[in-house]
C-alpha positions as CSV (number, residue, x, y, z in Angstrom):
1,X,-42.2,-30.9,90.5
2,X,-39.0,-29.8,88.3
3,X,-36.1,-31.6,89.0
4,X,-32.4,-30.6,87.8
5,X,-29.8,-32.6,86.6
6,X,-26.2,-31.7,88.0
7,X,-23.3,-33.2,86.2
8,X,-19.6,-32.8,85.6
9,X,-19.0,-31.4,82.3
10,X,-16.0,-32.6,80.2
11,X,-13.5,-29.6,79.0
12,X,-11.5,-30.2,75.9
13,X,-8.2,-29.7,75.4
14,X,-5.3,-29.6,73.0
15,X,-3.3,-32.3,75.2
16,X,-4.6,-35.8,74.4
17,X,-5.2,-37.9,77.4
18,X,-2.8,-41.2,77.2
19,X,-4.8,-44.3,77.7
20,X,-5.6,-45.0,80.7
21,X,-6.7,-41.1,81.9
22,X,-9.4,-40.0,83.5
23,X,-11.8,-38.2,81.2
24,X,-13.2,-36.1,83.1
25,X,-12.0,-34.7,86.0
26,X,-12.3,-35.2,90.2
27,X,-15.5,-32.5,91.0
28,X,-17.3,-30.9,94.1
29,X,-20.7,-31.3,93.4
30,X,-23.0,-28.6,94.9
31,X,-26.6,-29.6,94.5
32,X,-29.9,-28.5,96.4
33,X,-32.0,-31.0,97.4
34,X,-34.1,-33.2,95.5
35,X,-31.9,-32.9,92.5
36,X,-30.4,-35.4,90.5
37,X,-26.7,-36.0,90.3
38,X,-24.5,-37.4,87.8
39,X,-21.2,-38.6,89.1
40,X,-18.3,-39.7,86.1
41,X,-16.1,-42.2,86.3
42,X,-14.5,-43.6,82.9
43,X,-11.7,-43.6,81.1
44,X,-9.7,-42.9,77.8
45,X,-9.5,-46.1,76.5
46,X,-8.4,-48.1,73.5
47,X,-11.2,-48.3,70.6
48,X,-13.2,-51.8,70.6
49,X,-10.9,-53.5,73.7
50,X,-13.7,-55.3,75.8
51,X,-11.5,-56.4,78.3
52,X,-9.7,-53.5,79.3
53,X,-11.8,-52.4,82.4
54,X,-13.0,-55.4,84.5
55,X,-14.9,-54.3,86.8
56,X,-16.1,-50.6,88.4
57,X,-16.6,-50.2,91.9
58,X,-18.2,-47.0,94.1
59,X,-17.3,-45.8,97.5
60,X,-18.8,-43.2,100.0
61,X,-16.7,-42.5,102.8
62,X,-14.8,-45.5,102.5
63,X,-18.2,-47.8,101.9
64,X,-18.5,-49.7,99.1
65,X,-21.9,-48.8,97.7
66,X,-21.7,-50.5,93.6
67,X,-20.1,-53.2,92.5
68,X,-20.6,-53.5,88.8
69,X,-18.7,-57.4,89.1
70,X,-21.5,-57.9,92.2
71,X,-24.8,-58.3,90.8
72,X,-25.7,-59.4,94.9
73,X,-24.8,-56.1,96.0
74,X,-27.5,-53.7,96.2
75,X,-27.2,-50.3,95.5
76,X,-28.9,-47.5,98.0
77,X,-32.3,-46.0,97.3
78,X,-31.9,-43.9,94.2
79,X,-29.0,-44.7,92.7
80,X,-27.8,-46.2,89.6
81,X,-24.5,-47.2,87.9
82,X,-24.6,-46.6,84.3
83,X,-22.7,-48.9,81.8
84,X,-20.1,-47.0,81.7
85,X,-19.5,-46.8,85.0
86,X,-21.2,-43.2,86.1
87,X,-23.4,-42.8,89.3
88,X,-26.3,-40.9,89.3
89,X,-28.7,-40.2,92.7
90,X,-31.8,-39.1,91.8
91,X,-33.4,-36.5,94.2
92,X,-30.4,-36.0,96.6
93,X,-31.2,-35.4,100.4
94,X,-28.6,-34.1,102.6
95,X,-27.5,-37.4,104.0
96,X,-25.6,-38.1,100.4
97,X,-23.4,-35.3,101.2
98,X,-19.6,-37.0,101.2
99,X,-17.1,-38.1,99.2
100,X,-17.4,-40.8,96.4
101,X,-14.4,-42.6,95.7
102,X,-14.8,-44.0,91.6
103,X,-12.8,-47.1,90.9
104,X,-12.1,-49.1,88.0
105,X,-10.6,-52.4,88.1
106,X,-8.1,-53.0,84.7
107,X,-7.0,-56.0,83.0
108,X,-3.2,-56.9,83.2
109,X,-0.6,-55.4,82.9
110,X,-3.0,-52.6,84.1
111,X,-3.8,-52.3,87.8
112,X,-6.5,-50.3,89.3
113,X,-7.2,-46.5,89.1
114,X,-9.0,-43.8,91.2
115,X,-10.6,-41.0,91.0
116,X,-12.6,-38.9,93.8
117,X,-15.8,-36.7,93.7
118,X,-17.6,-35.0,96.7
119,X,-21.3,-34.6,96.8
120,X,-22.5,-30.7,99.2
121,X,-26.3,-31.2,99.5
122,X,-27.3,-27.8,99.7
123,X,-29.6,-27.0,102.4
124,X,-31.2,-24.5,105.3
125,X,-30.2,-24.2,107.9
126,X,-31.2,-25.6,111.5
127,X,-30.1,-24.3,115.2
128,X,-30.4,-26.6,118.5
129,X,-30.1,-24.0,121.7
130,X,-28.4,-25.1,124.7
131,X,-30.2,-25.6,127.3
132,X,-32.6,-27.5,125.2
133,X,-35.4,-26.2,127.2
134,X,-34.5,-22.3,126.1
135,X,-33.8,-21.5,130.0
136,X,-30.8,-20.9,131.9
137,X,-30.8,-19.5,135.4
138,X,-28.0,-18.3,137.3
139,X,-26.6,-16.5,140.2
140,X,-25.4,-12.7,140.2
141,X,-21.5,-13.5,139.5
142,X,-21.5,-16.6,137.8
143,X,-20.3,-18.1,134.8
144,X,-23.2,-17.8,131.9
145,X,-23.0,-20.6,129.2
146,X,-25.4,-20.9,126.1
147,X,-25.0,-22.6,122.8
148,X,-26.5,-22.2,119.6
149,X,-25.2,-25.9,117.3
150,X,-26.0,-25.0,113.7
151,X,-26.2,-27.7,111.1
152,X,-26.6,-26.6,107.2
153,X,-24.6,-26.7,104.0
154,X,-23.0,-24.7,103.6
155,X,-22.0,-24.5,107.1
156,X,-24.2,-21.4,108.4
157,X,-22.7,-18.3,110.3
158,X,-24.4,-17.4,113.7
159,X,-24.9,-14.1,114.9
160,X,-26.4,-13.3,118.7
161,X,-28.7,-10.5,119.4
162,X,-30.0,-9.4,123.2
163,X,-33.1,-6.7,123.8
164,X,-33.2,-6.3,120.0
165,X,-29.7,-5.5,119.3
166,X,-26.3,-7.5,117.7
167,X,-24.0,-8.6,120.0
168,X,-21.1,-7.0,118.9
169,X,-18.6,-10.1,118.3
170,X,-15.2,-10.8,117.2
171,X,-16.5,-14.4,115.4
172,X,-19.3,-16.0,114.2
173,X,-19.3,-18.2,117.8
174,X,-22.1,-20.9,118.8
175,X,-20.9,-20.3,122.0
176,X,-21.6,-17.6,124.2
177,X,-19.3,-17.3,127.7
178,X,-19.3,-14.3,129.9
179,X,-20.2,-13.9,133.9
180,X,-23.4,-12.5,134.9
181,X,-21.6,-9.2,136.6
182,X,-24.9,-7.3,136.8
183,X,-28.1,-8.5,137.1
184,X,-29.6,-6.4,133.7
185,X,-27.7,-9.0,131.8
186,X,-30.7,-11.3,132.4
187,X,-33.0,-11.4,129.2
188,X,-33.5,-13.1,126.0
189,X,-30.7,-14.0,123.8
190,X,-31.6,-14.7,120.0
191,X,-29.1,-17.0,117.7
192,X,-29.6,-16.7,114.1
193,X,-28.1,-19.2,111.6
194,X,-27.8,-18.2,108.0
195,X,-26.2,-19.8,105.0
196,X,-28.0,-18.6,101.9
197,X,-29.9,-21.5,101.8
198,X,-33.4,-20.8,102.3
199,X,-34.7,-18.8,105.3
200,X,-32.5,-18.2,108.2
201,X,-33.1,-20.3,111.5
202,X,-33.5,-18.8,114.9
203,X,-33.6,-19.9,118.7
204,X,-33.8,-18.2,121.5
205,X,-33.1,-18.6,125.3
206,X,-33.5,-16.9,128.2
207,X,-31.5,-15.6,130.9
208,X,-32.3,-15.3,134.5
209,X,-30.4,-13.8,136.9
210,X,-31.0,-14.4,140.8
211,X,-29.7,-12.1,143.6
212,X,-29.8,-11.3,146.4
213,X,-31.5,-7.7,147.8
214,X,-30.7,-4.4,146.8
215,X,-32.5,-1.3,148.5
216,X,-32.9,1.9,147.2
217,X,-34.4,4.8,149.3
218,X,-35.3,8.2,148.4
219,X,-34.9,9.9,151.8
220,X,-32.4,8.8,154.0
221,X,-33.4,11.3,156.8
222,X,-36.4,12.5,157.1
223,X,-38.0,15.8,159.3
224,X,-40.9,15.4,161.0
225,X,-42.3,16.4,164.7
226,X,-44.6,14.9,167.1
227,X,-48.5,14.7,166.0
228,X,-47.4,14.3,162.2
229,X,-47.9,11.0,160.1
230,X,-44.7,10.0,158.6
231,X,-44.1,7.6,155.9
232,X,-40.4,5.9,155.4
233,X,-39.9,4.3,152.3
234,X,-37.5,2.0,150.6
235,X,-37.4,-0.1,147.2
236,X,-36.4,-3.5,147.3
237,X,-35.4,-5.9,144.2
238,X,-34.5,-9.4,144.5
239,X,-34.6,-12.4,143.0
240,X,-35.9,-14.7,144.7
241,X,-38.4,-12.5,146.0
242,X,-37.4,-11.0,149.9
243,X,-38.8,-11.2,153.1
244,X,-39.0,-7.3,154.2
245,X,-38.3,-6.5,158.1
246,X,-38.3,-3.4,159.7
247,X,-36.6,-2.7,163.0
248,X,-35.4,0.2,164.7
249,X,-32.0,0.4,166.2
250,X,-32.1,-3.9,166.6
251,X,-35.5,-4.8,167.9
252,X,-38.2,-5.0,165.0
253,X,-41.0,-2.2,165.1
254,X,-44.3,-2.9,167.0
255,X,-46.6,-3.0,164.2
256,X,-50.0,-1.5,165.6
257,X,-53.0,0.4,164.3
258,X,-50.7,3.6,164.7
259,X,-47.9,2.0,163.0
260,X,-48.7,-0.1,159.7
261,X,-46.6,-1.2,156.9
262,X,-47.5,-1.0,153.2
263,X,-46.4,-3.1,150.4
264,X,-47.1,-2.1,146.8
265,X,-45.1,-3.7,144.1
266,X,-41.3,-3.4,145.3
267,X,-41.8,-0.3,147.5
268,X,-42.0,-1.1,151.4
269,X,-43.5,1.7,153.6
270,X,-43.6,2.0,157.3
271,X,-46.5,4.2,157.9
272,X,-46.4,6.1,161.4
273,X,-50.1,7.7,161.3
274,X,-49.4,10.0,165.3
275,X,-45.5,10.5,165.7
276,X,-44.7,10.8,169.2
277,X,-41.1,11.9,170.1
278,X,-40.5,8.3,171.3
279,X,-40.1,7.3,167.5
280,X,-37.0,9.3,166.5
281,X,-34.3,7.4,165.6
282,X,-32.6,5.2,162.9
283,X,-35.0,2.4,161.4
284,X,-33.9,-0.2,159.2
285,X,-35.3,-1.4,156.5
286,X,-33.7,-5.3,156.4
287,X,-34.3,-7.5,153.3
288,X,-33.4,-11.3,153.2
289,X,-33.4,-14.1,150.5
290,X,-31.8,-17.5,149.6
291,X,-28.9,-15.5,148.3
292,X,-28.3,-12.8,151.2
293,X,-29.3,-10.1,152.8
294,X,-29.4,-6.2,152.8
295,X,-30.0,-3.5,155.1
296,X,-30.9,0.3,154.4
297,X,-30.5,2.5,157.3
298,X,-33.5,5.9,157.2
299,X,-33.4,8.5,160.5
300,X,-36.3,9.9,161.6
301,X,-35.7,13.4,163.6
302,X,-37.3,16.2,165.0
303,X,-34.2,18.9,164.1
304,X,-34.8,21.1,161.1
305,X,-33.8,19.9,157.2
306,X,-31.0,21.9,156.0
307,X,-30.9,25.3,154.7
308,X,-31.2,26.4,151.6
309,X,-29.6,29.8,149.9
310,X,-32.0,31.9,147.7
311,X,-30.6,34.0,144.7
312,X,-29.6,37.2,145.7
313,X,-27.9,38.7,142.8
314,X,-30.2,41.3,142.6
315,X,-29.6,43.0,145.9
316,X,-26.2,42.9,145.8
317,X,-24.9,44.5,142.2
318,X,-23.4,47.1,144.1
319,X,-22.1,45.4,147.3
320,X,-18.6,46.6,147.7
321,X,-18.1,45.8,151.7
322,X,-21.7,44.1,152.4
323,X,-23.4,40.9,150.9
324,X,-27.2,40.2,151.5
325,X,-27.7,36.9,152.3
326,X,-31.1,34.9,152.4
327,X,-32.2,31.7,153.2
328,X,-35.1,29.2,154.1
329,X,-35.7,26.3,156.6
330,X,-38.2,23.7,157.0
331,X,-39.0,22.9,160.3
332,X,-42.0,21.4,161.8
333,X,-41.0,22.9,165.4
334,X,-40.0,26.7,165.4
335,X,-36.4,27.7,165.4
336,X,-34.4,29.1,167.8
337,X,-31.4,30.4,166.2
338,X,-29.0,30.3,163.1
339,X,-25.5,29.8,163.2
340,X,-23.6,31.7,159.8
341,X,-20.4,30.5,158.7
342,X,-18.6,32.6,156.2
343,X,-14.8,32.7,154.9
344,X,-13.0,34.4,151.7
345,X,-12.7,31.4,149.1
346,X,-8.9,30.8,148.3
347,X,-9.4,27.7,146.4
348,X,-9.8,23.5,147.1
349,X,-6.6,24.5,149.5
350,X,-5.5,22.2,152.4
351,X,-5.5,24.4,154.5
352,X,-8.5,27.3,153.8
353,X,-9.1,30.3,156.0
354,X,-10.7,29.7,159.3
355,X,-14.9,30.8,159.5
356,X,-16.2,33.5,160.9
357,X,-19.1,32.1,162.9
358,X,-22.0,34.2,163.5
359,X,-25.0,33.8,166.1
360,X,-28.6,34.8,164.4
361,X,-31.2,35.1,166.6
362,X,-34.7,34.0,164.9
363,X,-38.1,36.3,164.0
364,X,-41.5,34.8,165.0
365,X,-43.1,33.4,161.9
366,X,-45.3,30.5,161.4
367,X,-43.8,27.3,159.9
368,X,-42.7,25.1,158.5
369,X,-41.0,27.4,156.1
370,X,-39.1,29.9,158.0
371,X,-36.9,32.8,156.0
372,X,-34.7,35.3,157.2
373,X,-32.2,38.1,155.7
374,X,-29.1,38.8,156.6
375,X,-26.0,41.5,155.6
376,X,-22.7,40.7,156.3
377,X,-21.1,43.9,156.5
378,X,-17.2,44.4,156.6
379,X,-16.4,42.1,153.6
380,X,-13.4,43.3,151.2
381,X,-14.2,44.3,147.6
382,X,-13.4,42.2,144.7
383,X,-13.7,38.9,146.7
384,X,-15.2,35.8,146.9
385,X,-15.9,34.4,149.6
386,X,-18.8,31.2,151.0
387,X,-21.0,30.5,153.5
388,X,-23.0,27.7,155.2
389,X,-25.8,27.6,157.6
390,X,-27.1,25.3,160.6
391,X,-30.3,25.9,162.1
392,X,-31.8,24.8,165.5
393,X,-35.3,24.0,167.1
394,X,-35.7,22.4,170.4
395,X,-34.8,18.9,169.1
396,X,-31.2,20.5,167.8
397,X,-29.1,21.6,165.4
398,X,-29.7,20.7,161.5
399,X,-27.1,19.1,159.2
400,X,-25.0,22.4,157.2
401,X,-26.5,23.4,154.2
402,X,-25.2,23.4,150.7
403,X,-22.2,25.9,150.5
404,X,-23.1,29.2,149.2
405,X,-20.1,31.2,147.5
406,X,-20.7,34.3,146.6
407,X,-18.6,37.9,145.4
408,X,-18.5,41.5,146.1
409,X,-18.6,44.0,143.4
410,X,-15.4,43.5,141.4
411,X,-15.0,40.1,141.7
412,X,-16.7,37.4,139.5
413,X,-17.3,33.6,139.9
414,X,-15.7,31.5,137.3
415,X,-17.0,28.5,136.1
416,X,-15.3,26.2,138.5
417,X,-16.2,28.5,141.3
418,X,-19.8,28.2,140.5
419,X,-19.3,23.8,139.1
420,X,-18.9,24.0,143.2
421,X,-21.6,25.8,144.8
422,X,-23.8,23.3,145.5
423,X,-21.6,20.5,147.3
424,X,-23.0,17.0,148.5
425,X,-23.0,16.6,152.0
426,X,-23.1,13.1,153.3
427,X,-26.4,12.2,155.3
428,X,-26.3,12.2,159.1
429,X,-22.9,14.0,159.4
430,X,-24.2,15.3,162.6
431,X,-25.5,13.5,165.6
432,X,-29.0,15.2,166.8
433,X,-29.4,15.2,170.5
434,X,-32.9,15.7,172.4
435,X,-31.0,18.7,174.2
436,X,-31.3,22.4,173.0
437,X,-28.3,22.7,175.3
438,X,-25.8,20.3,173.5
439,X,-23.8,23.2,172.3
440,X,-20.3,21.6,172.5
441,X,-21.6,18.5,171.2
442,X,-23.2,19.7,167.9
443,X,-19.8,22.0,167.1
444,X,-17.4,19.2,167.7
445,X,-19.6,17.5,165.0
446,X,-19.6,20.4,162.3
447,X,-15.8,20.6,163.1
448,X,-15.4,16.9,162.0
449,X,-17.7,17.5,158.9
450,X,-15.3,20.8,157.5
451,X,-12.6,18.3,158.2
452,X,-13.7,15.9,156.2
453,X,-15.0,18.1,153.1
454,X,-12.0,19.9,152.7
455,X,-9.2,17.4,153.8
């Protein structure tokens, strides 16, 4: 093995030193390990005085380490005071790192002088993670707190890095603090500690979040009529895992060989394999862990899914006082009738044009799809104007459709006209009664949905 000798070279100069001076002078000595080190420590003195330095003595971090007037002291492992008075470690390990304090004792009328050096054992660096263990668990909402301590000369930086990309910092921090807002925080969180010395270190820990349920669904209301099998859904994550219920109105479903629940994964089905009109209604699909709770409310009904406008540009290039409407409706249980609502379109005003509410008797079809055309005639040219449409079966009357807007010939739709067409409707707007005769009931309850949409 090669080993390197690092010592403090003397500079001449062109002012003498006065006796007494320091030859060389105070040094940082930067030195990987296992090299050997040469530390200075004499004088400019006069030729052939032998008593002019009495003793020499060596200090690291304020510890007296040589004494040459001490032949009982003994120096550490590897070290050696030369006659005239340098120190030299051979194969320096990172615990010599410090400062060395060189003084030389002097005859009178001369008291003693100092000079200091500093040893920087050079080496890679090392990370310790906090928690120890490389685990930390915590609750949605709370505080997270991880640590990275890096040791190394020189002092390494630390950078973090989470699902394979750099945190994006404003320091090189050991210390990571933020709160665990949302649960796709949790993961592993890599510290790296690099110095130039040698190979970086790493350490990693991992983040687990706990929460309580959250409940997804992909059909809130769902059509169906008696003699079908149903399936309601809903997705449930938690952490710790949940305890799935399902209940309709407040009394948990009678689980039978016609009604079964399915669990694969995080998806929790309630299979109804014969409806019978008896199972309308709202179920609940209630979720519950050491952390909480959560509920997801899915209707099951007999009246038809909303309507849905086809594209009729086609047919109506040349409409001046007439628009063709079409439109389709899927109902397991025939419909009855149609009620069209149409207005000119003046704009997200607050107080838009009352509808014109039409009554649209049904044609015998076969369902579940059921279409049916329609011409409003008596429109004004170069207008726009939009529509919606409720359907009813013997259960009753639908939720509105989507509204349609639409323009005679002359008139165009502009891009915010058409950013509109299709507008959310919030589920279960409507109540659904059991009665084909609940008239008043169902248009009180489209009255309060146009209130709320354009309010």
């Amino acid at each position: 093995m090669r080993f390197c000798v690092v010592f403090v070279s003397v500079i001449s100069s062109c002012v003498c030193n006065e006796i007494g001076d320091f030859i060389s002078p105070p040094t940082t000595v930067k030195a990987t390990e296992n090299n050997t080190v040469l530390l200075p420590c004499y004088l400019n003195t006069i030729s052939n005085d032998e008593a002019y330095a009495v003793s020499i003595r060596w200090y690291k971090d304020d510890n007296l380490i040589a004494d040459s007037s001490n032949e009982t002291l003994t120096l550490p492992d590897r070290h050696f005071l030369w006659k005239n008075g340098s120190l030299e470690i051979l194969s320096v390990q990172p615990e010599e790192t410090g400062e060395y304090v060189c003084e030389i004792e002097r005859s009178e009328p001369w008291g003693p002088v100092r000079q200091t050096h500093a040893i920087e054992v050079l080496h890679s660096p090392s990370v310790e993670p906090f928690p120890s263990n490389g685990f930390l668990q915590v609750k949605l909402g709370e505080e997270v707190r991880i640590s990275c301590k890096a040791e190394g000369v020189p002092y390494p930086m630390i950078t973090w890095t989470s699902k394979g990309e750099e945190l994006k910092l404003i320091d090189h921090r050991e210390i990571l603090k933020f709160t665990a807002s949302d649960r796709q925080m949790a993961g592993i969180y890599e510290c790296t500690a690099a110095n130039g010395v040698g190979e970086p270190a790493k350490a990693s820990i991992e983040l687990n979040v706990i929460y309580p349920p959250e409940m997804v669904t992909s059909r809130s209301w769902i059509h169906t009529a008696p003699g079908h099998r149903v399936q309601i859904d809903c997705r449930v994550s938690a952490d710790p895992q949940a305890t799935v219920t399902w209940l309709k109105g407040e009394i948990p479903v009678h689980l039978d060989s016609r009604v079964v629940t399915i669990v694969e994964g995080d998806k929790h089905a309630l299979l109804i394999k014969n409806v019978q009109r008896s199972d309308f209604g709202i179920y609940t699909c209630r979720a519950t862990n050491e952390l909480g709770q959560g509920e997801l409310a899915i209707q099951l009904s007999g009246v038809p899914n909303s309507g849905v406008f086809k594209h009729t540009e086609d047919k109506n290039q040349d409409a001046k006082n007439h628009y063709t409407l079409i439109w389709e409706v899927d109902s397991y249980t025939p419909i009855i009738e149609y009620s069209l609502w149409f207005r000119t379109y003046k704009g997200r005003l607050t107080h838009p044009p009352n509808w014109t509410k039409l009554t649209i008797p049904t044609e015998h079809s076969s369902g579940p799809v059921y279409s049916k055309s329609y011409t409003i005639k008596g429109l004004k040219e170069r207008t726009v104007y939009e529509a919606l449409l409720v359907s009813r079966n013997r259960y009753g009357w639908s939720k509105p459709s989507p509204i349609l807007r639409f323009a005679t010939a002359g008139a165009e739709l502009n891009e915010d006209m058409i950013s509109t067409v299709q507008v959310n409707v919030q589920e279960n707007v409507f109540a659904y009664s059991s009665s084909s005769s609940s008239n008043y009931i169902t248009i009180m309850y489209i009255l309060i949905f146009l209130i709320k949409l354009f309010v």
